[in-house]
C-alpha positions as CSV (number, residue, x, y, z in Angstrom):
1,X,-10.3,-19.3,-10.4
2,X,-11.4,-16.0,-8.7
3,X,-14.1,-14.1,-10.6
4,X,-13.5,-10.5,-11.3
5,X,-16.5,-8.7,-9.7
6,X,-16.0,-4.8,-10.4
7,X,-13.4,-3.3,-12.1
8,X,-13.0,0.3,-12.6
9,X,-9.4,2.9,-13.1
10,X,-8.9,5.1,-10.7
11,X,-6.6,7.2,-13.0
12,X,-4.3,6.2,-15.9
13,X,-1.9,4.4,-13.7
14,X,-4.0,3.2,-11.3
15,X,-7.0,0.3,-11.1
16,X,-9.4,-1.2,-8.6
17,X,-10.4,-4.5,-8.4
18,X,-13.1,-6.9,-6.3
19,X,-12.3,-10.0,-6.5
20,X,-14.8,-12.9,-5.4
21,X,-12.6,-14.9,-2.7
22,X,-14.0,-16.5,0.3
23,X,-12.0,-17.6,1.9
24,X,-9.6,-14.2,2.3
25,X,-12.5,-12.1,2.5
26,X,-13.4,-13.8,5.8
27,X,-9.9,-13.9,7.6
28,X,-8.3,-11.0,6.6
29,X,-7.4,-7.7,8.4
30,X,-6.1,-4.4,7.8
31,X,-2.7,-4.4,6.7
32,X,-2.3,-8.0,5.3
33,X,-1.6,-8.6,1.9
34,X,-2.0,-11.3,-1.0
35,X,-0.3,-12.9,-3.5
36,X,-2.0,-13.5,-7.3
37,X,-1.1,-14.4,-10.5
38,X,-3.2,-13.5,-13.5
39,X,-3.3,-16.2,-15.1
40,X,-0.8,-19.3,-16.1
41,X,2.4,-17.7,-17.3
42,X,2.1,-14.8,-15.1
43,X,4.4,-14.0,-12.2
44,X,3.3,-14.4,-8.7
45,X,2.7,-10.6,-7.3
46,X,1.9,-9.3,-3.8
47,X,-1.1,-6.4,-3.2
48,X,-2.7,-5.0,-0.3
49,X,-5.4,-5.6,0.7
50,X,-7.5,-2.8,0.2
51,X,-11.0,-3.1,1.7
52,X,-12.8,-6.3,2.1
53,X,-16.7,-7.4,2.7
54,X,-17.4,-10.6,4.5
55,X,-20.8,-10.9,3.3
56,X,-20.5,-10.3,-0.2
57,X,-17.4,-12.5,-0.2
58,X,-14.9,-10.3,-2.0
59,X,-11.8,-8.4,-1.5
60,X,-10.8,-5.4,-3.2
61,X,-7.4,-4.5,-4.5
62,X,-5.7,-1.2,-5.9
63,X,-2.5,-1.4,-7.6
64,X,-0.4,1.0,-10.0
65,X,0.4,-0.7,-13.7
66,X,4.1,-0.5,-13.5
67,X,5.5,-4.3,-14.0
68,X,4.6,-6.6,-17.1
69,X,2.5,-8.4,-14.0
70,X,-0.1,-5.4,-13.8
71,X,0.0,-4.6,-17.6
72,X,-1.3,-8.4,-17.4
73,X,-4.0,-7.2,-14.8
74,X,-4.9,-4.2,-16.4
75,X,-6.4,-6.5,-19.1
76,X,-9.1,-8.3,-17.3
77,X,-12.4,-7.6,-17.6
78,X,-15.3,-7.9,-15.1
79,X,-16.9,-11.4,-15.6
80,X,-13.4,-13.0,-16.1
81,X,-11.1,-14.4,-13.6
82,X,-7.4,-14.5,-12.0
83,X,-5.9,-17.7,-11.4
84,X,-4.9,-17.9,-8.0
85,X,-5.2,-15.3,-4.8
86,X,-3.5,-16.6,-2.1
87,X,-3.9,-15.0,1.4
88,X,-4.6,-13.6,3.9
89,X,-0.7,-13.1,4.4
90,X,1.0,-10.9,6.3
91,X,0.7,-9.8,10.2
92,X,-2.3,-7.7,10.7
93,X,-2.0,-4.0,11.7
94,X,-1.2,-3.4,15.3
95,X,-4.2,-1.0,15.8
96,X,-3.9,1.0,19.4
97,X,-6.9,2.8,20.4
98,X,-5.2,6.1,20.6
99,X,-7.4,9.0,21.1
100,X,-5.6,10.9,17.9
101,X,-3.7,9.4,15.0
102,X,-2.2,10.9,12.0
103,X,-2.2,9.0,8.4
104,X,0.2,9.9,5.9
105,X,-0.7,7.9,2.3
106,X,2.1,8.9,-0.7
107,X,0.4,7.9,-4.0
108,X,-1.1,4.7,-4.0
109,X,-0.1,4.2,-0.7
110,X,-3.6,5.7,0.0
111,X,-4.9,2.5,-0.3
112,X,-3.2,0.0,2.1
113,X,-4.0,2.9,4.7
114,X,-7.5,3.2,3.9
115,X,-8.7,-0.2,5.9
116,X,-6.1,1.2,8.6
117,X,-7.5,4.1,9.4
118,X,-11.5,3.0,8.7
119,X,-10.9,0.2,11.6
120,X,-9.1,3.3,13.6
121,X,-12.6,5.1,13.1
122,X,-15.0,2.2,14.2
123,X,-13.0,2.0,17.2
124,X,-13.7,5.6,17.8
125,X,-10.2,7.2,17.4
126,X,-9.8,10.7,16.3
127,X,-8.0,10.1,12.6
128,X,-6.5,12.7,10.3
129,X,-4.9,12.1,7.1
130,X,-2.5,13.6,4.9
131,X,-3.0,12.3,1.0
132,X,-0.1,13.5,-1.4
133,X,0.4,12.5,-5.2
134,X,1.9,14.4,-8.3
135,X,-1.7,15.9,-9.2
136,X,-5.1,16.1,-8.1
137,X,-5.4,13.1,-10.6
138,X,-3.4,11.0,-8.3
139,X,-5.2,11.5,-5.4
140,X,-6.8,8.3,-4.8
141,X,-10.0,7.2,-2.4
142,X,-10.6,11.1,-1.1
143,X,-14.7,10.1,-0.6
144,X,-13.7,7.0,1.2
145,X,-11.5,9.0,3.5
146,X,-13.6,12.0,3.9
147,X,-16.4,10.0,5.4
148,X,-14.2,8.9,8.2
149,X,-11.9,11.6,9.2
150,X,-11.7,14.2,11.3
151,X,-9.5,16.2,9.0
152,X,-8.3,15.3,5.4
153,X,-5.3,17.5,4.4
154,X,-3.7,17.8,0.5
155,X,-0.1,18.0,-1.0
156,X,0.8,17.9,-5.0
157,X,3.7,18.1,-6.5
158,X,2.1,21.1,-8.9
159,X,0.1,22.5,-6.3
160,X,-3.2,21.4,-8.3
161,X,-4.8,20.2,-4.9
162,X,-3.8,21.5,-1.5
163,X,-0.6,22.3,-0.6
164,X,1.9,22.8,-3.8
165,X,4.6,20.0,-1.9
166,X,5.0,17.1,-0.3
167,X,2.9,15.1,2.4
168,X,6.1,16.2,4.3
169,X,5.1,20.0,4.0
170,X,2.0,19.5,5.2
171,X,3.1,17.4,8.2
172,X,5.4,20.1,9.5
173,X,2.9,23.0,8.8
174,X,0.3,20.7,11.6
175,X,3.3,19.8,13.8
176,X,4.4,23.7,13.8
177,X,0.7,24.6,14.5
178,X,0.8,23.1,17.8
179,X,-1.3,19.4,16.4
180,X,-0.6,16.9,18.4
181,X,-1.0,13.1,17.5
182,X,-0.1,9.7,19.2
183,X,0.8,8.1,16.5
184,X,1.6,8.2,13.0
185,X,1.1,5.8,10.2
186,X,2.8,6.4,7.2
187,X,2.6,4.0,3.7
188,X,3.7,5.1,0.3
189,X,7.1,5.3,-1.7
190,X,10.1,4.5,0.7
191,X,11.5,7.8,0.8
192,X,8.4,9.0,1.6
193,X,8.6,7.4,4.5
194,X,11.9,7.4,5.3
195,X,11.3,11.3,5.3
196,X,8.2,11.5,7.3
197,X,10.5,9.3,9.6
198,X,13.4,12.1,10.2
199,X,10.6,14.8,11.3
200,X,8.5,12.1,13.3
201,X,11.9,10.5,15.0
202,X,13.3,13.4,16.7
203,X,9.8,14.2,18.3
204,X,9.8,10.7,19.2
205,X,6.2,10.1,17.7
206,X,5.6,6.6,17.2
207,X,5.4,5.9,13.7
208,X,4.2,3.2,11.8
209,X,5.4,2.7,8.1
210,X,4.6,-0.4,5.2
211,X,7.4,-2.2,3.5
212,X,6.6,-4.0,0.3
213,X,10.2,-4.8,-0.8
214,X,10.7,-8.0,-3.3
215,X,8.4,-10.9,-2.4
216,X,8.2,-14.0,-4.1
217,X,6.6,-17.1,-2.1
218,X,5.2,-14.7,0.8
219,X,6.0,-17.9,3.7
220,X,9.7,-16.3,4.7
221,X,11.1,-19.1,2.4
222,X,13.1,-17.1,-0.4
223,X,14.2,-14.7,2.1
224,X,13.5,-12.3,-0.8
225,X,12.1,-9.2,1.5
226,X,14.9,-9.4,4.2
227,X,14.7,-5.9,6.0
228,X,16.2,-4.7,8.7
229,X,14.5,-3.0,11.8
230,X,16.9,-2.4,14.1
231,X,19.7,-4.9,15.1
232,X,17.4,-7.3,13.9
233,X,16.3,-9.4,10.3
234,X,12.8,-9.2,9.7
235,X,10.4,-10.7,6.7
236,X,8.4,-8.5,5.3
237,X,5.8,-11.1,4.1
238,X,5.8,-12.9,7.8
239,X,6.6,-10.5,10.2
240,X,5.0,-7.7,8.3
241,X,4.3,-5.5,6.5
242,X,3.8,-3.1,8.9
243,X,7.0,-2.7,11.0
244,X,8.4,0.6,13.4
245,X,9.3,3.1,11.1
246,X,11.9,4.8,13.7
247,X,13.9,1.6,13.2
248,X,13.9,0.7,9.7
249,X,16.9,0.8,7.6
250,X,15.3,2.3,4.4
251,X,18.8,2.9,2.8
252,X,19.0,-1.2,2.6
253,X,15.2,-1.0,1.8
254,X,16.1,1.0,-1.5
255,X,19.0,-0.8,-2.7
256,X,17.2,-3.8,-2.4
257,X,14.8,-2.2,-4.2
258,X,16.2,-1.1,-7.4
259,X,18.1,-4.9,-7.3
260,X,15.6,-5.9,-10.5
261,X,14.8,-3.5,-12.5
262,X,17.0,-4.0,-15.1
263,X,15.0,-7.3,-15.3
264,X,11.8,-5.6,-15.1
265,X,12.1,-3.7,-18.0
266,X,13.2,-6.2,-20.1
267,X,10.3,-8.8,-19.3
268,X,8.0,-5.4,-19.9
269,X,9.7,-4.8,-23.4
270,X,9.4,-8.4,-24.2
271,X,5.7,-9.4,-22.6
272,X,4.8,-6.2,-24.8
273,X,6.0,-7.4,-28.1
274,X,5.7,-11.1,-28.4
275,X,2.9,-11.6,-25.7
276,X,2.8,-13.5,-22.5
277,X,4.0,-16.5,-23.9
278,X,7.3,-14.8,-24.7
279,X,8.0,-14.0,-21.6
């Protein structure tokens, strides 16, 4: 069991968590992920890692109550426990000591960037960051961020906080300015991605994206998070997450995607009403 350490909601969708867990806490990297389950009827879900400290022994996750899994989640208090958290899993982050880079975070993609771009600053690149949700209320980590970027840019869907648009917006307003950057690094929603990807690929910036399509055993076994980058077959949970975004197919990404949710919403409707055990 893995004791729950600090808890606290970062909005009404969205939680942290610090998990007490050694053994993770001490191997993992920025961009690799884990897998947990609750408890003992719950499904086995993957989440970034979101920050981890090797001395205190913990691990801190983020995630966005969506699924019957995070309703689950939502529940635990500090003091109590999940039943397993497997990792680190995942490839780390190829992190290039560029002397600029550019992070684009859509949502709660803010926080499998945030250990990106905080190793980016300790190994002295220059980091600026785009952070984009429907509201200021969904603009998750800005502290963390501000204490280690150069520049911290804003886009909301109302216009509540920085730019009234998308992360996109704001991309082409710096790359229109003249800003130049060596490499961008963009997580969030898929076609967020996929459309910082068609201003990014045709300038022929390097650009780094997360996939977190359907996982289930996180080894390459199920074959469940087949994507496709390039001519080639990739696993997201072994040979990612973190993959060239100017080769992804994020068409397939989508459809593959959308494959359960049908399924989803009926273990959601049923969880709710009759309890885990229903489920």
């Amino acid at each position: 069991m893995y004791k729950i350490v600090d808890k606290r909601q970062l909005n009404k969708d969205v939680d942290l968590m610090v998990v007490k867990a050694p053994f993770v806490s001490r191997k993992c990297e920025p961009g690799q992920f884990i897998i947990l389950r609750a408890d003992d009827n719950s499904e086995r879900i993957p989440l970034t890692i979101a920050d981890y400290d090797r001395e205190e022994d913990t691990v801190t996750i983020i995630y966005q109550v969506v699924g019957y899994s995070t309703q689950v989640l939502r529940t635990k208090e500090i003091g109590e426990s999940v039943k397993d958290f497997v990792g680190p899993l995942g490839q780390p982050s190829e992190l290039k000591k560029h002397k600029r880079v550019l992070g684009i975070a859509g949502g709660v993609g803010a926080a499998p960037l945030y250990p990106q771009i905080k190793k980016l600053h300790e190994m002295g690149v220059e980091v600026d960051v785009i952070i984009g949700g429907r509201s200021d209320e969904y603009i998750i980590l800005e502290d963390e961020f501000k204490k280690i970027c150069h520049n911290i840019y804003f886009a909301t869907n109302d216009g509540s906080k920085g730019k009234k648009g998308f992360v996109t917006d704001v991309l082409n307003d710096l790359l229109d300015n003249g800003e130049q950057y060596e490499e961008v690094i963009a997580i969030g929603p898929l076609i967020m991605m996929k459309a910082v990807v068609s201003i990014t690929k045709p300038l022929n910036i390097p650009t780094a994206v997360s996939l977190n399509p359907v996982m289930i055993d996180g080894t390459g076994m199920c074959g469940g998070c087949r994507v496709t980058v390039g001519d080639e077959t990739k696993f997201a949970c072994v040979d990612g997450p973190d993959f060239d975004g100017l080769l992804v197919d994020f068409d397939e990404c989508m459809r593959r995607q959308n494959m359960y949710r049908d399924q989803e919403d009926h273990v959601c409707r049923v969880g709710l009403e009759g309890g885990q055990k229903n489920a």
